[in-house]
Backbone as JSON Lines, residues from 0, in Angstrom:
{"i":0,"aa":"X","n":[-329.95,217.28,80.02],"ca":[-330.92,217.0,81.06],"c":[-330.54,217.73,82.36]}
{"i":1,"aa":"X","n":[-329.54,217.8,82.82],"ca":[-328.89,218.29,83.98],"c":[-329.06,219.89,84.01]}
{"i":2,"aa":"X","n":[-329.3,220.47,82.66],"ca":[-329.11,221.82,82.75],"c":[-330.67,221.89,82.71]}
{"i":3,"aa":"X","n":[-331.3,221.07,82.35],"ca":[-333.14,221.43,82.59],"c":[-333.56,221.34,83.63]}
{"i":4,"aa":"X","n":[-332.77,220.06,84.58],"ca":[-333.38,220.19,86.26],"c":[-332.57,221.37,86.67]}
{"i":5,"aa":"X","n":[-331.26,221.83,86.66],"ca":[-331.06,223.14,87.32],"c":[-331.86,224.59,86.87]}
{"i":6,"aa":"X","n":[-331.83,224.37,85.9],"ca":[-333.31,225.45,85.26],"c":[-334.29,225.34,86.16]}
{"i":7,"aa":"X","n":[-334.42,224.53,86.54],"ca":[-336.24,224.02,86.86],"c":[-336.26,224.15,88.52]}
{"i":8,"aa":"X","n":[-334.97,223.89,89.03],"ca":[-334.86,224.37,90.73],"c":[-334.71,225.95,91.09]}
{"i":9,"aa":"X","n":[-333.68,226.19,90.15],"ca":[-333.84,227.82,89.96],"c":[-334.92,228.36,90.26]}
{"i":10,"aa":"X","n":[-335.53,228.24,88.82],"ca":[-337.25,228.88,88.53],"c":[-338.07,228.66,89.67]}
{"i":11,"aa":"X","n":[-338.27,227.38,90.27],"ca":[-338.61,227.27,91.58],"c":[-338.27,227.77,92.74]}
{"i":12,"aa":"X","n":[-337.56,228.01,92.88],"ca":[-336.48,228.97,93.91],"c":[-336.76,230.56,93.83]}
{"i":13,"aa":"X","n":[-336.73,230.84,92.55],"ca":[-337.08,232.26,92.12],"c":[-338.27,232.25,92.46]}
{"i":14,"aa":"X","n":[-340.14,231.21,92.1],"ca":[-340.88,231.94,92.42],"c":[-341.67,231.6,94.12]}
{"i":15,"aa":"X","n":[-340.45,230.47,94.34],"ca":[-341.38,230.43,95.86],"c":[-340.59,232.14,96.5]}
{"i":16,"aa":"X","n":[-339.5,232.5,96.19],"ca":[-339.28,233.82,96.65],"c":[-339.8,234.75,96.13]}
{"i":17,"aa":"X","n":[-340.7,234.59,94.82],"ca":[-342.12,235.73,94.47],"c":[-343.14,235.8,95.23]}
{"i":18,"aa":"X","n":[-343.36,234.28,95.57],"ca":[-344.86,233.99,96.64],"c":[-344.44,234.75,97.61]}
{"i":19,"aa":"X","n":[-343.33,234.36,98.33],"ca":[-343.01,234.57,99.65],"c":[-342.91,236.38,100.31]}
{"i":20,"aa":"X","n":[-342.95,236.9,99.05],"ca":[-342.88,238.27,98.97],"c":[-344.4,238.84,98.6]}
{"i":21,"aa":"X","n":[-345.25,238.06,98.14],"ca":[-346.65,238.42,97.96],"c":[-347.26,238.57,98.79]}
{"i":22,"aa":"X","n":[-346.74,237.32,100.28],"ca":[-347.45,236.82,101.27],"c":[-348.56,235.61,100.91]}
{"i":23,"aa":"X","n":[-347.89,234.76,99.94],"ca":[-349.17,233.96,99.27],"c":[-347.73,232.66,99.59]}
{"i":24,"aa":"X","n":[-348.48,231.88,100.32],"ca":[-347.8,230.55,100.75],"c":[-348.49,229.27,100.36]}
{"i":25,"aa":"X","n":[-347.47,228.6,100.22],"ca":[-347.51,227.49,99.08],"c":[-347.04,226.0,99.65]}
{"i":26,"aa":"X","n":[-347.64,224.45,99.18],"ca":[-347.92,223.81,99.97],"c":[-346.59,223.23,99.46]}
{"i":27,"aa":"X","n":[-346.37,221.58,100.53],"ca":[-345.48,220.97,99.49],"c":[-346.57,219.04,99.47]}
{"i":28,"aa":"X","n":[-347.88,219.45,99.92],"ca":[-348.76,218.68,100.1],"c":[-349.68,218.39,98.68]}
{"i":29,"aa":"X","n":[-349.7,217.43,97.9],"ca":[-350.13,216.88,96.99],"c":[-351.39,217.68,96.73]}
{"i":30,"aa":"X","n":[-352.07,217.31,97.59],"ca":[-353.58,217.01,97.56],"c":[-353.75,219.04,98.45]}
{"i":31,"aa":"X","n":[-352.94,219.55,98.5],"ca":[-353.45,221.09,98.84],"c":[-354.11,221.81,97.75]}
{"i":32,"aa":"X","n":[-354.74,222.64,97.77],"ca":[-354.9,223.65,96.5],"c":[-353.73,224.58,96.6]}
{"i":33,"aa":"X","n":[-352.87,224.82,97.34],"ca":[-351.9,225.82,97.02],"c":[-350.35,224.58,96.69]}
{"i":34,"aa":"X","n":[-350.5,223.16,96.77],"ca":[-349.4,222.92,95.97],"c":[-348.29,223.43,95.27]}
{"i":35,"aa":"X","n":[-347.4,223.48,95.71],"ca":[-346.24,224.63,94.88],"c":[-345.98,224.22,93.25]}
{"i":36,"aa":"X","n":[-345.7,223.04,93.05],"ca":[-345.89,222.8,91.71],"c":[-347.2,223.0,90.82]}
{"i":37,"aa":"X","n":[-348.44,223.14,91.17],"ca":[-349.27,223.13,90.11],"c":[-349.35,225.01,90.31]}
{"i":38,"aa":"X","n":[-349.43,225.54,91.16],"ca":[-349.27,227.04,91.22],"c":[-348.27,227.43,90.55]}
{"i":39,"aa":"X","n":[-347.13,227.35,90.71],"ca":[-345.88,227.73,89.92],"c":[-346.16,227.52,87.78]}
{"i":40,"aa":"X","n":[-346.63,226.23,87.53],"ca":[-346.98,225.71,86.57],"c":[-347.87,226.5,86.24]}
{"i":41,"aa":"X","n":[-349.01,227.28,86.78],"ca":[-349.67,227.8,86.21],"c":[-349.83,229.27,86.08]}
{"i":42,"aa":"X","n":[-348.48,229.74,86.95],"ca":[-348.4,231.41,87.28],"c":[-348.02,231.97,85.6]}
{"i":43,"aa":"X","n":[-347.68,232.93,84.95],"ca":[-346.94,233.72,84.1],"c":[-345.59,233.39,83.97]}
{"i":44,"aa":"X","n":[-345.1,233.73,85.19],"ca":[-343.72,233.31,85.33],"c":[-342.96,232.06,84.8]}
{"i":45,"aa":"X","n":[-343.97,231.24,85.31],"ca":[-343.68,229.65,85.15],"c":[-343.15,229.26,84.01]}
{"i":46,"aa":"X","n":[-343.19,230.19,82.82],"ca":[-342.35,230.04,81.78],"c":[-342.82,228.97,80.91]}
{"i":47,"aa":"X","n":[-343.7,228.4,80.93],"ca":[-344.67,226.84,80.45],"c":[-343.97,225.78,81.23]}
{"i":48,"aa":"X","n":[-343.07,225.62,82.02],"ca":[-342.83,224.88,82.8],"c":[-343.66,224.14,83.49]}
{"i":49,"aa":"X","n":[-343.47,222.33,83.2],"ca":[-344.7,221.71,83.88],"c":[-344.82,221.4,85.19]}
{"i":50,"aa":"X","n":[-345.89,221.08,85.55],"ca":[-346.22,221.01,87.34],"c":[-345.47,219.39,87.52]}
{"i":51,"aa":"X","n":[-345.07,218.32,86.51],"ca":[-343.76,217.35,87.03],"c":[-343.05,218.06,87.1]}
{"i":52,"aa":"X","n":[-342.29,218.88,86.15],"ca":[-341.15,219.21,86.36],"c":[-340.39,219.85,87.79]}
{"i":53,"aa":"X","n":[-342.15,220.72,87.96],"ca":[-342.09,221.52,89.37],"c":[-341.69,220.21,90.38]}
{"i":54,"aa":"X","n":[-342.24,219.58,90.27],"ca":[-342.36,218.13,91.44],"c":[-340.88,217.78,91.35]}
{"i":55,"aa":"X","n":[-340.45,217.39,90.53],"ca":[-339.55,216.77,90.34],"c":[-338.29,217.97,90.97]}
{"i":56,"aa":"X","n":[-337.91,219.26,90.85],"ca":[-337.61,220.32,91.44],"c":[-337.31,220.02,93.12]}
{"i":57,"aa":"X","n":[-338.8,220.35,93.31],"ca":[-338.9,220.25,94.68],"c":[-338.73,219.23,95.28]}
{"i":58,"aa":"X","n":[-338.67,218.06,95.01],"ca":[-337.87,216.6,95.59],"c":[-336.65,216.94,95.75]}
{"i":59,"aa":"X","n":[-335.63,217.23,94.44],"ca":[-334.33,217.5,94.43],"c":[-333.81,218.73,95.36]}
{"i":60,"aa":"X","n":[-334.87,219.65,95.45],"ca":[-334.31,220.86,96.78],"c":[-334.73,220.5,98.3]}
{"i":61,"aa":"X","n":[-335.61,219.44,97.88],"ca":[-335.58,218.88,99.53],"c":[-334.58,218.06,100.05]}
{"i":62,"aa":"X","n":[-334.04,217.18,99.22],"ca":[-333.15,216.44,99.24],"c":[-331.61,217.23,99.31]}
{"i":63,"aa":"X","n":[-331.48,218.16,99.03],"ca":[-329.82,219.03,98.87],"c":[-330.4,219.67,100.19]}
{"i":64,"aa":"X","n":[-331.68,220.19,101.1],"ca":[-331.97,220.95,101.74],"c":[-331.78,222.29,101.65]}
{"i":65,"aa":"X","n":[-332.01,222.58,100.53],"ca":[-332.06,224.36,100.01],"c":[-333.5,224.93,100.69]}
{"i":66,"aa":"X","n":[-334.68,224.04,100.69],"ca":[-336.11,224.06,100.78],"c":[-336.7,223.6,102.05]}
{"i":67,"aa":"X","n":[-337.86,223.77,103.24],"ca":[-337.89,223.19,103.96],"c":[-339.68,223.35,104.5]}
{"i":68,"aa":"X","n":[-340.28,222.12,105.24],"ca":[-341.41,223.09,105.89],"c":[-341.26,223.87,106.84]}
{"i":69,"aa":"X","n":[-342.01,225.11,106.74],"ca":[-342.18,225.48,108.33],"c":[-343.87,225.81,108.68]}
{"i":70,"aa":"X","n":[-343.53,225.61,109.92],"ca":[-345.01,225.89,110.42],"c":[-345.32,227.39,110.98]}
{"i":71,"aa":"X","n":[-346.77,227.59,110.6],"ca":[-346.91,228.79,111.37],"c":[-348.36,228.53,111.38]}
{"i":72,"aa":"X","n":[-348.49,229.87,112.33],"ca":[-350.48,229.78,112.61],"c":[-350.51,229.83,114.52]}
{"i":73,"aa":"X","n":[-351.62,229.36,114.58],"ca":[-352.37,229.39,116.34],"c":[-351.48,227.92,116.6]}
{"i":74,"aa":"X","n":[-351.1,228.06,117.85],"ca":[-350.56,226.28,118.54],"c":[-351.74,225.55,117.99]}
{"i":75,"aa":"X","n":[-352.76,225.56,118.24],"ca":[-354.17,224.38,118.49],"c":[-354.46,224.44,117.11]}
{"i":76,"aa":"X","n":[-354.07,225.48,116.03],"ca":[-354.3,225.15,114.8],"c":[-353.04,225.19,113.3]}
{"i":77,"aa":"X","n":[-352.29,224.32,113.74],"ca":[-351.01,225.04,112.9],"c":[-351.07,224.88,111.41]}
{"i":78,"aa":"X","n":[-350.35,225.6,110.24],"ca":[-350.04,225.36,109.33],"c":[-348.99,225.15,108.6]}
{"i":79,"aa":"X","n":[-348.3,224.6,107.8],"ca":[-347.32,224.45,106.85],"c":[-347.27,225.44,105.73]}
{"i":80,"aa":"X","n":[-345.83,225.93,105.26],"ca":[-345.84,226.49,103.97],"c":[-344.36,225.86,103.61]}
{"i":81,"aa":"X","n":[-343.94,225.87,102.61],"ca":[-343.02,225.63,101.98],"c":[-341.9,227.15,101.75]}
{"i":82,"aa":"X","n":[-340.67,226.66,102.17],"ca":[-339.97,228.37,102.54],"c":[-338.51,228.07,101.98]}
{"i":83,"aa":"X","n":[-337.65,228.48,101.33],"ca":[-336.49,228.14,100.7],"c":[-335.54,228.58,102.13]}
{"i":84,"aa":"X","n":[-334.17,227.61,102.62],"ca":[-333.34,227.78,103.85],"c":[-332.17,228.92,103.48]}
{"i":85,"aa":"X","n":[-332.11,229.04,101.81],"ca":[-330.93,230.31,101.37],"c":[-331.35,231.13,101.35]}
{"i":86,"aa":"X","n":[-331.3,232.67,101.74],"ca":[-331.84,233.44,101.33],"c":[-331.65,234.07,99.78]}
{"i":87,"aa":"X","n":[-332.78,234.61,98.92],"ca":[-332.44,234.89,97.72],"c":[-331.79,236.43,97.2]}
């Protein structure tokens, strides 16, 4: 089990640093359409990896703080993306 959640933070890690290189930013907000877990889950990459597993991932890298929000956009209109704190 231990070696499937480190699999699964990895893989996550690897493709928020695919997004992040696309310029395609990704939520850590449930209810977004760019959700990082159901995007990841459904990219190529994703390896059939499921959008829990993704969830479950991204709890555990928020919690070690590998992962973090940041905001960007206009002051009067800001946004969130989800951005890994290591570089890859």
């Amino acid at each position: 089990m231990m070696a499937a959640d480190q699999a699964a933070e990895d893989l996550f890690l690897e493709l928020l640093h695919a997004f992040e290189q696309q310029g395609r930013n990704v939520s850590d907000k449930k209810n977004a359409p760019t959700y990082a877990p159901t995007m990841f889950a459904a990219y190529p990459q994703g390896n059939g990896t499921t959008r829990k597993a993704f969830s479950d991932a991204m709890a555990r890298l928020f919690a070690s703080r590998k992962i973090r929000v940041e905001t960007y956009g206009r002051p009067s209109r800001p946004y969130t993306k989800l951005v890994a704190t290591t570089p890859k």
